[in-house]
N, C-alpha and C positions, 0 to 999 in steps of 0.2 A: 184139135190139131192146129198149128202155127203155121204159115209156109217162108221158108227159109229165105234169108235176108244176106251177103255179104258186106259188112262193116270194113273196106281198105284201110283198116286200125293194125300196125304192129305193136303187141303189148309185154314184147322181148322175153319169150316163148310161154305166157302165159294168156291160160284161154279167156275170154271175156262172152259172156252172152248179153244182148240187149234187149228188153222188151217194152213197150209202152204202157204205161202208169194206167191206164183205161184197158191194158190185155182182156182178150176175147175170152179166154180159156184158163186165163194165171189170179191167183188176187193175190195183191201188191201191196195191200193198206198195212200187212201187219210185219213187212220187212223195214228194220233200221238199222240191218249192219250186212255184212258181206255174207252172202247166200251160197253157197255149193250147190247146182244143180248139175241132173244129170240129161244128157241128150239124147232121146231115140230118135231110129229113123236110117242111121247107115248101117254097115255091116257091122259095130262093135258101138257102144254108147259110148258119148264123149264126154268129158266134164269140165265145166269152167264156171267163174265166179258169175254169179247174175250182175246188173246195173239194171235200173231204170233209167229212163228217161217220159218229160213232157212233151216231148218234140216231135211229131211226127211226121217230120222230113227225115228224122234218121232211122223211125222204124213205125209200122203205122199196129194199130189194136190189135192186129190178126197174123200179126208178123214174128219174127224173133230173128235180131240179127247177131252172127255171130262175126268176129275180130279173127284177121287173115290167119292165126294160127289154127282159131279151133274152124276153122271150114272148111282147111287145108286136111284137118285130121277127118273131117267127117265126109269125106268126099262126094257131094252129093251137089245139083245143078240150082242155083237160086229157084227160086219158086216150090222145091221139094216138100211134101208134107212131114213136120216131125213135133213132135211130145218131148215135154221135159217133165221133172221130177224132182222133189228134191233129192240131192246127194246124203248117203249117212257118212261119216268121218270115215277114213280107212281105217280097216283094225289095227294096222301097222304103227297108228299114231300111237298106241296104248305102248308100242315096244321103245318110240322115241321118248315118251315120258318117262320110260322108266331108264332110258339112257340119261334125260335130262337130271334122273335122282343119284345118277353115280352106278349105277348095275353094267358090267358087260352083261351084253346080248350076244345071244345064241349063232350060228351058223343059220337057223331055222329063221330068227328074226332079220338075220339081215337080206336075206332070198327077198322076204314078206316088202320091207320096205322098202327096196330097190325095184320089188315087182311094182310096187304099186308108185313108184316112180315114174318108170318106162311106161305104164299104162295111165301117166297123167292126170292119177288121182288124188297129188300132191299138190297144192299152189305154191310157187317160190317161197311165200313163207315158209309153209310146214317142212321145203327142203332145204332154207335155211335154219330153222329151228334142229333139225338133224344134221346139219354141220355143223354145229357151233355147240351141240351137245357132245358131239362124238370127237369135235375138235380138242376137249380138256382132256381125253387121256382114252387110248385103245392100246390094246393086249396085244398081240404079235398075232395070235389068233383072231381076233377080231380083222384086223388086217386082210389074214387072207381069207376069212368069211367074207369077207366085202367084195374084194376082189372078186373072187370065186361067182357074187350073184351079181358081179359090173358085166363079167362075160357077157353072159345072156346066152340064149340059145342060139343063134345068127352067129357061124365061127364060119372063115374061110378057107378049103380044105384043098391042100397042095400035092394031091395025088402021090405020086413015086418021089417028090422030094424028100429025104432023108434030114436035109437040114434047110431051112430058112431062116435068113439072119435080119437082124436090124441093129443100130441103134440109137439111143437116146442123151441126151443132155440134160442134167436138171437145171442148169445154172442161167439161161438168159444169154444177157450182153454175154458173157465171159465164156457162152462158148457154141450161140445155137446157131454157128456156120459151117461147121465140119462136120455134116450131114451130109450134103450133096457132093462133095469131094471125097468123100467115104464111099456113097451110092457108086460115084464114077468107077474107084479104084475098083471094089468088091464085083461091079457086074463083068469089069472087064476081064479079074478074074474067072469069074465064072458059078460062084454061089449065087444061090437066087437071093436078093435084098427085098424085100417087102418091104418098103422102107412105108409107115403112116405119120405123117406129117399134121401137127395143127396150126392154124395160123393164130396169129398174135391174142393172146390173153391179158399179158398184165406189162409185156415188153413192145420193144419198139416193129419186132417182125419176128415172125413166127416162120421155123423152117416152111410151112405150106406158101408163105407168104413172099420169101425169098425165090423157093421154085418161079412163081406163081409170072415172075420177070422175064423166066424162059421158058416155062411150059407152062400146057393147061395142067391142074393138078386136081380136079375135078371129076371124078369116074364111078362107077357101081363095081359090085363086086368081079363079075363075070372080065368087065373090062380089066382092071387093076392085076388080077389075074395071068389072063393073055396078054398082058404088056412085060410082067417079070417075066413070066416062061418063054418069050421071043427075044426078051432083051437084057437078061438075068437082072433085072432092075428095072423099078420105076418106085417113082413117089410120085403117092398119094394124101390129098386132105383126109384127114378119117372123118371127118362133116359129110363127107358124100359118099360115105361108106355107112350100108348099114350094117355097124355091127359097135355093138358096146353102148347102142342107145342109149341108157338110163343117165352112162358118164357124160357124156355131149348134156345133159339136162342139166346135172350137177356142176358140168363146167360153168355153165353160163350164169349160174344162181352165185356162185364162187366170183367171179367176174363181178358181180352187181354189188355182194356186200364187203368186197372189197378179204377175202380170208383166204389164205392158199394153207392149208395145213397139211404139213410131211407125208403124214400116214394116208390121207383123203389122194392127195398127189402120188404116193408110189400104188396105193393099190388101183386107182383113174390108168396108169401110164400101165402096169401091167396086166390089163386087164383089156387095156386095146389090142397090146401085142398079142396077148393069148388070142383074142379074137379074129386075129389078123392072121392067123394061123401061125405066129412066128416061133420056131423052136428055138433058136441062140439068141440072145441080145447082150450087147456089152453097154452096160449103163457107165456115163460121163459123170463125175459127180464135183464140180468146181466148187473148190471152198477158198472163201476171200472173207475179209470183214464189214464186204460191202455187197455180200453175193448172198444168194437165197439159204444157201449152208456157210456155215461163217466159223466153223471150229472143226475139227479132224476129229473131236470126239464127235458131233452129230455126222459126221460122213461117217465115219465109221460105222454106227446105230442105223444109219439108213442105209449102208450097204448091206449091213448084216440084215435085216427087216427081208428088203427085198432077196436078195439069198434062200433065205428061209421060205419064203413065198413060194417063188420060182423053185424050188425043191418039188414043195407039195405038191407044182402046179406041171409039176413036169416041163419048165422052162429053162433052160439051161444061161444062167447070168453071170455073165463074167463087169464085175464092178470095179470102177475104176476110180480113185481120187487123185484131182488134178488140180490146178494151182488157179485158182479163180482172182487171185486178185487184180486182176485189170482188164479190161474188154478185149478181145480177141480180132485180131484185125484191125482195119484203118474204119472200116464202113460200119455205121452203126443206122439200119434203114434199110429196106429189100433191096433198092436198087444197088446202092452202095454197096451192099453185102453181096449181091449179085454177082456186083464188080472185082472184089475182093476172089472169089472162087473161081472166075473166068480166068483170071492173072494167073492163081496157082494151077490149074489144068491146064493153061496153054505154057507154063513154064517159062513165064514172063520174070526180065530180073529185077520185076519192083514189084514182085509180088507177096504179102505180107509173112513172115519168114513164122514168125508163132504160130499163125493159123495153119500155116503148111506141114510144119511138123507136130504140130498136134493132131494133124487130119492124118497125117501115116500115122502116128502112133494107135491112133486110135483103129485104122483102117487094118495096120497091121495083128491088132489083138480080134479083130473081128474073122482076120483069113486064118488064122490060127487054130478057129473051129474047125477046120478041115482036119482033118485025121493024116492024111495024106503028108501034110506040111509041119515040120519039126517045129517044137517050141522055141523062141526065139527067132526064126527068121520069119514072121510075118511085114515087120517093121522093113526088111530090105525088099519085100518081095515085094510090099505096097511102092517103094522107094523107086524101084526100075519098070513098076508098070508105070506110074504117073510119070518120069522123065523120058519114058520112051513114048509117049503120046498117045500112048492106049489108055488111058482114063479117060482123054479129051475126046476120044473116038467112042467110046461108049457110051459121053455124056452126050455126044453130038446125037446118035443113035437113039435115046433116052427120050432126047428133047425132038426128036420130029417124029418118034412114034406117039408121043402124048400130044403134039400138037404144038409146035412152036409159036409163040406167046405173040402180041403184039410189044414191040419194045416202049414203055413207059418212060416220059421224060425225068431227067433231075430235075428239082425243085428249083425255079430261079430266083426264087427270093431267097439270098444269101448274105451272110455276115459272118467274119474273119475273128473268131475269138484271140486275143493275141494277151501275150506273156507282159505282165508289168514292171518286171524284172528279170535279170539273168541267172542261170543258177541250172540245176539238173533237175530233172520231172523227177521228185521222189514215190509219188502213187496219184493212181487215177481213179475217183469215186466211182464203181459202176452204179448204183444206185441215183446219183445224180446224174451222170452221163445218161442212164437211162429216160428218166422224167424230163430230163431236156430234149430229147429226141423225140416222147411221147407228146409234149407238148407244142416241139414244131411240127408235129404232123403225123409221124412215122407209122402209128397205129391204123390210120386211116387211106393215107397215100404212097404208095410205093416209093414215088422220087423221092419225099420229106427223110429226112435226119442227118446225122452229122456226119463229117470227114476227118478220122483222128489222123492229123499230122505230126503228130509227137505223141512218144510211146513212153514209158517208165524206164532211165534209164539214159533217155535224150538231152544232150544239151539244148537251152534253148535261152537266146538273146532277146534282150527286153525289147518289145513292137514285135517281134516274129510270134507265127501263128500256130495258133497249137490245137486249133481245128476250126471248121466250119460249119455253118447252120443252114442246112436247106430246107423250105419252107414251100406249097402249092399256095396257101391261102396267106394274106397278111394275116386273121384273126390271129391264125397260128403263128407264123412268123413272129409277131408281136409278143402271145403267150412265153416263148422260148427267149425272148430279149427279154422280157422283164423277169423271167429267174434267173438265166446265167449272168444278170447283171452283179446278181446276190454273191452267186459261189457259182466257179467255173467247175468244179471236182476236181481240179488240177490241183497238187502240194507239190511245189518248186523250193529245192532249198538252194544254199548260194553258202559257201563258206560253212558247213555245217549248219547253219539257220535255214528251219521251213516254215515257208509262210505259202497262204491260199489264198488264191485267184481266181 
C-alpha cells in the first residue's frame, strides 16, 4: 500500500500519477514509455498515466502522488492508503481501430466507447485518436448512436412540463448573442427555457461567458431547475451541470488539437439538450464564407443530420438558416456583448438593429412551439413583449434570482483600428475579426475584445474608425496589434474598387 499524496499539478483533465523511482511496493526499472495504471482505494478505481520521478520532495518511496484531476476523482484525504495496478487497454480501443480501418461501428460500439470515456479509461490521446478517425466520414446513424451514448444516464426531468425549449447557434461571432435576449423574451412569455450555455471554446465568448457579466451561471441540477420553474428561465454553464459528461471530456480534447467536426459538434449539442431535459430546440445555423458553415448546401446536410436525430430522439428541432456573413452586433467580447443585449432589452436607440431582429426572429420561431399561438405570429408577439419592457423585467428577474454578477471592467488598453481610405465596408472577415479578439484577450477576460463601429454596408472616411481593441494585459494588447497590423478583416471598396485593410 502507498499513502496518498496531492500533486497541485492541472494536466487539462487528464489524470497523472507520480511515484518514486525507489517505490516501496511498484518496480520501475522496466518502464520506458507511458504506463496506464489503475487506482484502488476510493469508491470506483481511477486511471491515469504513471511518471516517475528522482525527487523526493515531490513524492517520497512509499508515496503516490496524484495530479489535481485524478485526486479530485478519487476523492479520498492525503495520507489515505491505496494500490495501484497496472491498467489493461479498454476493449473499446479495439472498436476505434477498427474505425481508424474505415468500418462504421455499431450503436453497441459507440455506448462501449463513450462509457469508457466518461469513466476516464481513455487518455486525450486514445480520445483524440477517436476523433480524428470518426472525423473522415460517419453515417447519419452513427451520428445518432453517438449522440444517443453522449446522453448518459444523468437526464433532467421537468415534471408536468409538456414543452421545454432552448436554443442554439452553430456559428460563433456571427451569431452567439441572441441567446440571452431570447431567454428574456421566451420566460417572459411564459415557456419554460432551459437555456445550457457553454463558455468560450474556439471563440472570443461563449453564451455562459456573456451571461457570466450579469449572473452567476454556475448551478447543479436541482438549482438550475427551481430557477426555470420560478422564473420560466434561466441559464445555465452545462460544465456545472452533471449531465452529458463524456461531451464536456471530448469538448476539451477537441479544444486542444485544435478539430471541431460537424457531426462530433451536432451530436455534443444534441445530446446536452436531450440531457437537459429539453423537448423543443430551434437550432441557428449562420452560413458566411468566413463562418463555421460556409455553403447552404452544408447548412442544409447539417440541418437535415440533426432533423433526423431529433426525430429518433424524440427532440422536436425546428432549424433554421441564416445569413452568417458578418459578426452580429457592435461587441465582439463578453462585456461588450453584454453591452450590446442590455441596449436591445432596455429599447435603447443605439441599440444594434441586426442583433435585435435576429433575436425576435429567432425568439419568435421559438414561441411558436406553443400550440396555443398561430404560425406566423411568433415574430410580433416576441416584438411587443420586448418593446413593452417585459423582456427586461424578466431578464431583471433572471439575473438576481441566479445572483447578480460583480460588474467587470472594459479593457483599458485600447487602440482605434481606422479606415486608410474612403469607400463603403464591402464585408467583414468573421474569422479574422475573431482571432483578433482571441488574441486581445477575449478568451480569457471578460472586458478584452473589440468594438465594431462600422458594419457592412457603412460609409466610412479615411482616418475614421472602424472599431476598437480592448486589451486587460499588454502581452495581449500587443499580440492583437501585431495581427491586425496584417489584415484588419475589413474589405472597403471606393468607386467599384475593394481593397483590404
Amino acid at each position: 500500500m502507498l499513502n496518498l499524496k496531492h500533486l497541485a499539478i492541472s494536466s487539462f483533465n487528464e489524470n497523472i500519477a507520480y511515484i518514486h523511482r525507489d517505490c516501496s511496493v511498484y518496480k520501475v526499472d522496466d518502464i520506458h514509455s507511458l504506463t496506464k495504471v489503475e487506482i484502488h482505494g476510493g469508491v470506483r478505481p481511477v486511471y491515469a498515466f504513471l511518471q516517475v520521478t528522482d525527487d523526493a520532495k515531490v513524492v517520497k518511496p512509499n508515496e503516490l502522488g496524484l495530479n489535481t484531476e485524478a485526486f479530485e476523482l478519487i476523492n479520498l484525504p492525503e495520507g489515505a492508503n491505496i494500490s495501484l495496478t497496472l491498467a489493461p487497454p479498454p476493449p473499446s480501443l479495439a472498436s476505434v481501430k477498427r474505425k481508424i480501418a474505415g468500418n462504421i461501428l455499431s450503436a453497441g460500439e459507440y455506448a462501449s466507447v463513450v462509457n469508457d470515456i466518461a469513466g476516464r479509461r481513455y487518455s486525450n490521446m486514445d480520445i483524440a485518436s477517436f476523433l480524428v478517425a470518426s472525423g473522415s466520414f460517419m453515417t447519419a446513424s452513427e451520428v445518432l448512436a453517438l449522440t444517443e451514448a453522449l446522453v448518459g444516464d444523468n437526464t433532467i426531468r421537468w415534471d408536468n412540463e409538456s414543452i421545454v425549449v432552448d436554443h442554439h447557434c452553430f456559428g460563433g461571432v456571427p451569431g452567439n448573442k441572441t441567446d440571452i435576449v431570447i431567454t428574456a423574451i421566451v420566460a417572459a412569455y411564459g415557456l419554460p427555457m432551459a437555456k445550457t450555455a457553454s463558455r468560450s471554446l474556439t471563440s472570443c465568448a461563449g453564451v455562459a461567458d456573456t451571461m457570466s457579466v450579469l449572473a452567476n451561471v454556475d448551478f447543479d441540477e436541482d438549482s438550475f431547475k427551481k430557477l426555470v420553474k420560478e422564473n420560466r428561465g434561466a441559464i445555465a454553464s452545462y460544465h456545472s451541470l452533471s449531465i452529458a459528461d463524456a461531451s464536456k471530456i471530448v469538448s476539451g480534447v477537441e479544444r486542444q488539437i485544435g478539430i471541431t467536426q460537424l457531426q462530433h459538434l451536432a451530436a455534443s449539442i444534441l445530446a446536452i439538450k436531450l440531457a437537459a431535459g429539453v423537448t423543443h430546440l430551434v437550432l441557428d445555423i449562420p452560413v458566411g464564407p468566413q463562418s463555421r458553415i460556409k455553403s447552404t448546401n452544408e447548412a442544409m446536410r447539417l440541418r437535415k443530420l440533426c432533423e433526423y436525430v431529433g426525430d429518433m430522439l424524440s427532440l422536436e428541432i425546428d432549424a433554421v438558416i441564416t445569413d452568417g456573413s458578418e459578426p452580429i452586433g457592435c461587441g465582439v467580447g463578453a462585456v461588450l456583448e453584454a453591452r450590446d443585449v442590455m441596449k436591445i432589452l432596455r429599447n435603447k436607440d443605439d441599440a444594434p438593429q441586426d442583433l435585435l431582429e435576429k433575436s425576435l426572429f429567432l425568439a419568435g420561431r421559438i414561441l411558436e412551439f406553443d400550440p396555443k399561438l398561430r404560425g406566423g405570429q411568433g415574430y410580433h408577439v416576441a416584438k411587443e413583449i420586448l418593446t413593452s419592457g417585459r423582456a427586461l423585467e424578466a431578464m431583471n428577474k433572471i439575473i438576481y434570482a441566479q445572483g447578480k454578477a460583480p460588474q467587470p471592467q472594459l479593457g483599458h488598453l485600447t487602440r482605434d483600428i481606422v479606415a486608410t481610405s474612403s469607400g463603403v465596408v464591402e464585408s467583414i472577415d468573421n474569422a479574422r475579426i475573431n482571432k483578433i479578439g482571441v488574441l486581445a484577450g477575449a478568451a480569457q477576460y471578460p472586458g478584452a475584445g473589440l468594438d465594431l463601429l462600422k458594419k457592412v454596408g457603412d460609409r466610412v472616411e479615411q482616418g475614421e474608425t472602424l472599431f476598437r481593441i480592448h486589451s486587460v494585459t499588454s502581452t495581449d494588447f500587443a499580440f492583437a496589434n501585431s495581427v491586425v497590423d496584417g489584415y484588419t478583416g475589413y474589405e472597403i471598396s471606393s468607386g467599384g474598387n475593394k481593397g483590404e485593410f
